[in-house]
N, C-alpha and C positions, 0 to 999 in steps of 0.2 A: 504493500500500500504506500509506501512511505518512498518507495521508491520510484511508484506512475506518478504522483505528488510531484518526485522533483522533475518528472520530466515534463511536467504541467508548467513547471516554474519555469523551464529552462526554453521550453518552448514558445510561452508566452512572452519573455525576454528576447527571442530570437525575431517575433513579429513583432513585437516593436520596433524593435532598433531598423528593419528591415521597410515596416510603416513609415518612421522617420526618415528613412534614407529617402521613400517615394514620395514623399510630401515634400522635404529640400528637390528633389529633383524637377517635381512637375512647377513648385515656382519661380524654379530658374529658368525653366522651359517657358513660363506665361512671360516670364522678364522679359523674355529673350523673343519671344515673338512683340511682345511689346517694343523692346527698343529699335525692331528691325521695322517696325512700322518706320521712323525716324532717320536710317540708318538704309543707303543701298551703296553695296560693292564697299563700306568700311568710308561712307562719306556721309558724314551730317547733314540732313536736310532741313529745307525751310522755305516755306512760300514767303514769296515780295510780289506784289504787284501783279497776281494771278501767275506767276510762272515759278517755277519748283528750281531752287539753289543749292548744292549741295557744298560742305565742306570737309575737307579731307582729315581725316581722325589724326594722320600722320604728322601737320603742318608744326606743332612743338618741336620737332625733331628734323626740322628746314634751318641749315645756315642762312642758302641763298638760293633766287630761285631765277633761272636761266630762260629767258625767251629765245625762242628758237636753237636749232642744233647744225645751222652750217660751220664752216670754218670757225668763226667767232666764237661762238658757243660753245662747240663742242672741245676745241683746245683749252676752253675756259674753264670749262665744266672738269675736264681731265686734268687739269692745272692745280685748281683747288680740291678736287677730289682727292690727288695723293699728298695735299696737307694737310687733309684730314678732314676739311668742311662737308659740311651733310648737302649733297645740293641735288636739286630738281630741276630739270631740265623738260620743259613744254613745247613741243616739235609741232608745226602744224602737218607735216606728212614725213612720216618718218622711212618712205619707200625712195629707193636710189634718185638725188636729182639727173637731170637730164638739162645742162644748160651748155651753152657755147662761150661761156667766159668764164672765168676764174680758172685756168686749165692750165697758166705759166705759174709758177713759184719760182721766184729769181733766187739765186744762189743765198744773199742777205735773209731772203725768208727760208731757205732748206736749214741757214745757222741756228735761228730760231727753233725751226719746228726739233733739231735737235736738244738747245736747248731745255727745251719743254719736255724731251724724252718721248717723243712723237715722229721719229726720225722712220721710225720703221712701217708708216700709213703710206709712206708711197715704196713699199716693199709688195712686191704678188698681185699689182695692178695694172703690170706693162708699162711702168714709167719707163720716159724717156730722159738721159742724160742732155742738159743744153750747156753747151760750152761757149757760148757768145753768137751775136748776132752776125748776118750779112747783110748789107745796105744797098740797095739796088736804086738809080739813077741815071734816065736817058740809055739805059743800053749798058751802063758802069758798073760795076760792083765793087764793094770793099770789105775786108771780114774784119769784126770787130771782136776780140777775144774777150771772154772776163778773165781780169785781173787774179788769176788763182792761186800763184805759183807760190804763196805763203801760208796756203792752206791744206788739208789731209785730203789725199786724193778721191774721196767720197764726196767733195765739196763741189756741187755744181749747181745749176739750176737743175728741174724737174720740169717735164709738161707729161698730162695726162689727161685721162677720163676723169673730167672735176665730179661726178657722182659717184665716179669707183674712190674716192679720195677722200670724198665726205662722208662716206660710210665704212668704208676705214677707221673715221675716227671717231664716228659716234660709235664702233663697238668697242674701242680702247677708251674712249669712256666709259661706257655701259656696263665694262668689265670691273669695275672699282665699286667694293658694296655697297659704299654710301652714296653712289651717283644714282640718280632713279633718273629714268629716259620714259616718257609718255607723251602719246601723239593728243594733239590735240588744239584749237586753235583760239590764242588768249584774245579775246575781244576789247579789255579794260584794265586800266588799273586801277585797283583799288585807294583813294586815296581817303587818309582822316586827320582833319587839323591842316593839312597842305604837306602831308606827309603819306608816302606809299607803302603803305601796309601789305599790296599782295596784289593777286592779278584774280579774273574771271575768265574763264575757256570754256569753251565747247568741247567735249568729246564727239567723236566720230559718229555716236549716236546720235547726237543734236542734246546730250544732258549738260545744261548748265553746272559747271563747278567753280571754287573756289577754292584760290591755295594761297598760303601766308609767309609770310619769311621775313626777317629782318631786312632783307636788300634783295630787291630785283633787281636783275640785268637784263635789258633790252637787247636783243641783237637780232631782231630777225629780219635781215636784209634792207635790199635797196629800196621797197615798196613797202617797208612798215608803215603799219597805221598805227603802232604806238607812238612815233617821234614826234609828234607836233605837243605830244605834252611835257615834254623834258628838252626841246631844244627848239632853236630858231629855224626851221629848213628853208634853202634858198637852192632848192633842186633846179639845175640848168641840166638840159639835153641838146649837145649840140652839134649831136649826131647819133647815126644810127650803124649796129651793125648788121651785116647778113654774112650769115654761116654754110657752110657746106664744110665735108666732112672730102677731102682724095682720095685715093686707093690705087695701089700697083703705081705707085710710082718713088721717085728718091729725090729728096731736095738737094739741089748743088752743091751746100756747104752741110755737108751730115752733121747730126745734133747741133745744129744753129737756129736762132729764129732769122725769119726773112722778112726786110719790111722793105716795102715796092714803094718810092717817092712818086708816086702815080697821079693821076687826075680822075677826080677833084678833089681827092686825098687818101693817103694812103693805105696799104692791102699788108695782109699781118701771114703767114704760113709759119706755123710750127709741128712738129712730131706730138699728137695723142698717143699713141700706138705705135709696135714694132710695125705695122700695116698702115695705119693712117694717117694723114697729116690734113692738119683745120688750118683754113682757109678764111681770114677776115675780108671781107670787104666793107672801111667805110664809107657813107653815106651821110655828107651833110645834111643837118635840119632833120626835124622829125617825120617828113615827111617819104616815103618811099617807093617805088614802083610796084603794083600790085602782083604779088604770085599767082594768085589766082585768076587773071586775066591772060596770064604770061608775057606782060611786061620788064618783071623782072627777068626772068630767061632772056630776051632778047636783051635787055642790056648791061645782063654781063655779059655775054656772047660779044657785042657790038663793042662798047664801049670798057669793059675792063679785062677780058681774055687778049687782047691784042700786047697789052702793059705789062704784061706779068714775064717771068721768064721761062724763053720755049722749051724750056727742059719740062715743064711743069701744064702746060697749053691744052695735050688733049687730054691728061685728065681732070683737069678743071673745068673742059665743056663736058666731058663724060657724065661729073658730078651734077653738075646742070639737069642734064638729058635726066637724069634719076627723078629728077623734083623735089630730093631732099633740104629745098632751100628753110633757112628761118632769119627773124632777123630778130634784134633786141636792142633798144633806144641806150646810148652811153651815155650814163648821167654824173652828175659830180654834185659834190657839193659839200662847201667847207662846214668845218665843226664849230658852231655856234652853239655851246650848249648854257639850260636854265638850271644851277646846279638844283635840285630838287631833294632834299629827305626819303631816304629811303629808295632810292634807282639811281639808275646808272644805264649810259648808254653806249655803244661799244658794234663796231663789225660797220657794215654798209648802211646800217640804220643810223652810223653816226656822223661820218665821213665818206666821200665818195672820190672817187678823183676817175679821171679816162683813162679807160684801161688798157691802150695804147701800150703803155710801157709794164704792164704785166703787175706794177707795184701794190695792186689788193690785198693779198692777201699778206704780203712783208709788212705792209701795216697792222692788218689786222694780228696776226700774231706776235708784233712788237706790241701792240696796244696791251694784249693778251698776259706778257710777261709785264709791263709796268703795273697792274694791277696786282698781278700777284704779289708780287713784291711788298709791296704795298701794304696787303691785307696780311702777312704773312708774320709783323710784330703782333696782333689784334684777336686780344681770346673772346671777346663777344664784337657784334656788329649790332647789337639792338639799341646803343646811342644814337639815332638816326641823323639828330641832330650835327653832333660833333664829326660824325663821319660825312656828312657833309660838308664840312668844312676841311676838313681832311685831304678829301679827293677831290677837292679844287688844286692839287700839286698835282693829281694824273693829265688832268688837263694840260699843265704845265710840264712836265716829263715828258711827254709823249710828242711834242710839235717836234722838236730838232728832226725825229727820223722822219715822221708823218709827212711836217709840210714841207719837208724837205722833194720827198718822192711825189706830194700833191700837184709843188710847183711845178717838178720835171714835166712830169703829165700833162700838165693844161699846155706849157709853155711850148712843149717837143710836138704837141698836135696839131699847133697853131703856124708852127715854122713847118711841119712837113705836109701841111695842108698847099694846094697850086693856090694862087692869089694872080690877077691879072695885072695888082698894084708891080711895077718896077723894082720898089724897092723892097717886100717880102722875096719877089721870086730871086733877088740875089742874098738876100736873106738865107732863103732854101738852100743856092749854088753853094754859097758859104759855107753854111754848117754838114753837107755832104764832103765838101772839101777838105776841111778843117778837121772831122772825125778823119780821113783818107790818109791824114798825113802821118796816122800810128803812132809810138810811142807812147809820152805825156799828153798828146794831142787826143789822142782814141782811150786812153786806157783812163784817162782822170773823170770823163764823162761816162764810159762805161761800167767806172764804181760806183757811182752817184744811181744809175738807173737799175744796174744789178744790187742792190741796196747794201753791198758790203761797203761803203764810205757815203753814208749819208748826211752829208756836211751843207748846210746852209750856204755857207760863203761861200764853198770852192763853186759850187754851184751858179752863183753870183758871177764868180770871176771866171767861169768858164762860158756861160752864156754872153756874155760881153766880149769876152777872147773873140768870140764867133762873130759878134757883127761888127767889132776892128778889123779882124781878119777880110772880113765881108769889104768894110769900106776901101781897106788897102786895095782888093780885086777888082772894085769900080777904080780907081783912082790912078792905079799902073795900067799901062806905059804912060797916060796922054793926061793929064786933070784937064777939068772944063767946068765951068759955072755949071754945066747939067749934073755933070757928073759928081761934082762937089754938093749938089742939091739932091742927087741919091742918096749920096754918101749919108748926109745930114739926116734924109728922111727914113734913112734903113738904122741910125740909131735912135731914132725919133720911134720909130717903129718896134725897137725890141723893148725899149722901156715901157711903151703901151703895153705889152705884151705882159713883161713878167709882173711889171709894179703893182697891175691892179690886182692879180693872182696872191703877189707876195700881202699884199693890204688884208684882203680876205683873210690868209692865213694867218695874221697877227705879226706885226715886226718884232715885237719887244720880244713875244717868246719866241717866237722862232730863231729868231740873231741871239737875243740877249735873255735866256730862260732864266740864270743866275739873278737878274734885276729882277726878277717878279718875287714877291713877297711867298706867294704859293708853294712857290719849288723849295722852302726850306720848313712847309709844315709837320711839326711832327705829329706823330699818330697820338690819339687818342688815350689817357689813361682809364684803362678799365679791368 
């Protein structure tokens, strides 16, 4: 008796505790379907204004949060990721780009990207080695080497497939556990007080979210619709390109770029591919001949297949005959920014120059390493304030190389553009001549534009060499009141050229960064 007794006790204690366990279980179960009401995919929701908000459960554990994932972003993202920063990067398509520009990295930007430890993104994508340009003129040519010979023989430019390139490095990003990479397209930033708290996107789905961070970084390209709220934009287009892609054939001067001084200005050829080689032609003004009428076919056939060099002729109508044409408007435009609380602007959203001379992306990832650096004393970033004031010295740090390669840009488009004016077109004769004659003459402008000596002055005193040089050619054998009044107006003429470029860009920091009070801020105590 004493013994079914205790098994009475012992099983009554066994339903209980067994009772208790499904009574905790089923009201974590009601919780839990209760908070999921609130709650989709691990993001807080909230109605505003009839439309459903969500906010990401994660956003405490956000350094900083990256708009976009080209170039800019994604070396940024990889940059701060292995110092340890928690960052979130928001891509509006994060499937391989497909564009006809950003596809040189001059040797000045290959130093960088190793710098950065990114050396190895144009490794398994068919990059091509460039070892200096060739300069084509009337029927002439001249090879232009870059300057290397003090560098590790890995040191060259690079041209490629720009999407085999970009995603490259969004996965050497994405490979770092605190980087998170999500598609998705930020509509807004979040501002409070006049301070940027975080951004709003769209997912792929059309589901409105929100994510938070101490600091955004803006960078997503040349058509952001974020930059009109952190900077002044003064976007010129002032021309256009058209792309096509050759095949089965070999440029003159192997791993060089080729620029044709052509009419009505000039045509770009570099190596993408062990197989291919892209083909610029620019086109003044925004305006273009229509593809699909087949206007444009007829005039490149007519009017720019004839300029090019005949080693290169039938596969360039070949390319034609395909239809693969496109074109893409070359914009520029200098860095005016509103420094803001809380963002940051950075990549082609911030500064743009003509891509002419290839220098995008050796900006952009010099911009890329002044930040770092930067942020690199700085164990929180949630003074938004004082870090504002802070990164008024990136601003300041970053002109010597930037408008350095800005100015080359504007300035080198404008002189190898045809002009009917007299004195541009010996302008033009000049600066073919003057690069021709090698040496200190070829190799001090060819470091300025392969960005390994990006020097303000020498730039200065080499664009002027060029329209002395220029004058002396009008002026030998014979001077004449005309010729003396070329002379006058072909220097008259370079200083239009570069001074209002140099203006834009800022004299003080660009010449003189040390004068600027910014360039000796120091960081923040926190």
């Amino acid at each position: 008796m004493k013994m079914v007794y205790e098994q009475y006790v012992l099983g009554g204690a066994i339903a209980t505790l067994l009772g208790f366990a499904l009574f905790i279980y089923n009201s974590r179960g009601k919780k839990k379907n209760i908070d999921s009401s609130m709650k989709i995919q691990g993001k807080e929701c909230f109605e505003s204004s009839g439309s459903r908000t969500c906010q990401s459960d994660s956003d405490e554990n956000t350094d900083m949060i990256i708009v976009g994932a080209g170039v800019a972003g994604s070396a940024l993202a990889y940059a701060l990721g292995k110092d340890g920063r928690r960052v979130r990067v928001i891509e509006r398509d994060l499937s391989q780009p497909d564009r006809i520009v950003g596809e040189l990295l001059q040797p000045g930007g290959y130093l960088k990207l190793v710098e950065l430890g990114l050396e190895d993104c144009v490794s398994d994508i068919d990059a091509q080695c460039v070892y200096g340009y060739a300069l084509y003129k009337d029927g002439k040519s001249t090879k232009l080497s870059y300057p290397l010979g003090s560098f590790d023989s890995n040191v060259a430019g690079r041209s490629f497939h720009h999407g085999r390139f970009v995603q490259r490095m969004r996965e050497k990003a994405a490979s770092l556990p605190n980087v998170r990479m999500e598609q998705g397209t930020v509509t807004s930033l979040l501002e409070e007080n006049g301070t940027i708290k975080g951004v709003e996107y769209k997912t792929k789905a059309g589901q409105k979210l929100t994510a938070y961070a101490p600091l955004t970084v803006v960078c997503d390209g040349c058509c952001s619709n974020l930059r009109r709220n952190l900077c002044n934009p003064k976007v010129d287009i002032p021309s256009c390109f058209v792309g096509l892609a050759l095949e089965n054939c070999q440029l003159p001067y192997a791993n060089h770029g080729h620029v044709v001084l052509a009419g009505p200005s000039p045509i770009l050829f570099y190596p993408i591919s062990s197989s291919e080689i892209r083909c610029l032609v620019d086109i003044p003004g925004q305006k273009v001949p229509s593809i699909s009428n087949g206007e444009m076919s007829h005039y490149m056939k007519t009017v720019i297949a004839p300029q090019i060099p005949q080693d290169l002729q039938t596969a360039f109508v070949s390319a034609i005959d395909k239809g693969n044409l496109r074109t893409m408007p070359n914009r520029s435009m200098p860095a005016a920014p509103h420094p803001t609380p809380g963002a940051l602007l950075m990549g082609d959203a911030f500064n743009m120059r003509h891509p002419l001379t290839g220098g995008g992306m050796t900006v952009a990832l010099s911009d890329v390493i002044v930040l770092r650096n930067l942020l690199r004393p700085l164990h929180s970033l949630h003074d938004s304030s004082s870090l504002c004031k802070y990164f008024e010295s990136f601003y300041t740090l970053r002109k010597p190389v930037a408008s350095t390669i800005n100015t080359l840009a504007g300035a080198l488009y404008k002189v190898f553009s045809a002009s009917p004016d007299p004195a541009r077109k010996e302008m033009r004769q000049a600066c073919f001549d003057y690069l021709s004659l090698g040496g200190a003459f070829s190799s001090g402008p060819i470091s300025i534009l392969s960005g390994l000596n990006p020097q303000p002055l020498s730039l200065v005193l080499h664009f002027f060499a060029v329209a002395i040089y220029g004058v002396g050619r009008v002026l030998i054998p014979f001077p004449s009141p005309r010729r003396f009044w070329i002379g006058a107006r072909l220097i008259s003429g370079a200083s239009g050229i570069i001074f209002p470029i140099i203006k834009a860009e800022g004299v003080r920091q660009m010449f003189f960064p040390v004068a600027v009070p910014a360039y000796y801020r120091a960081p923040p105590v926190n």
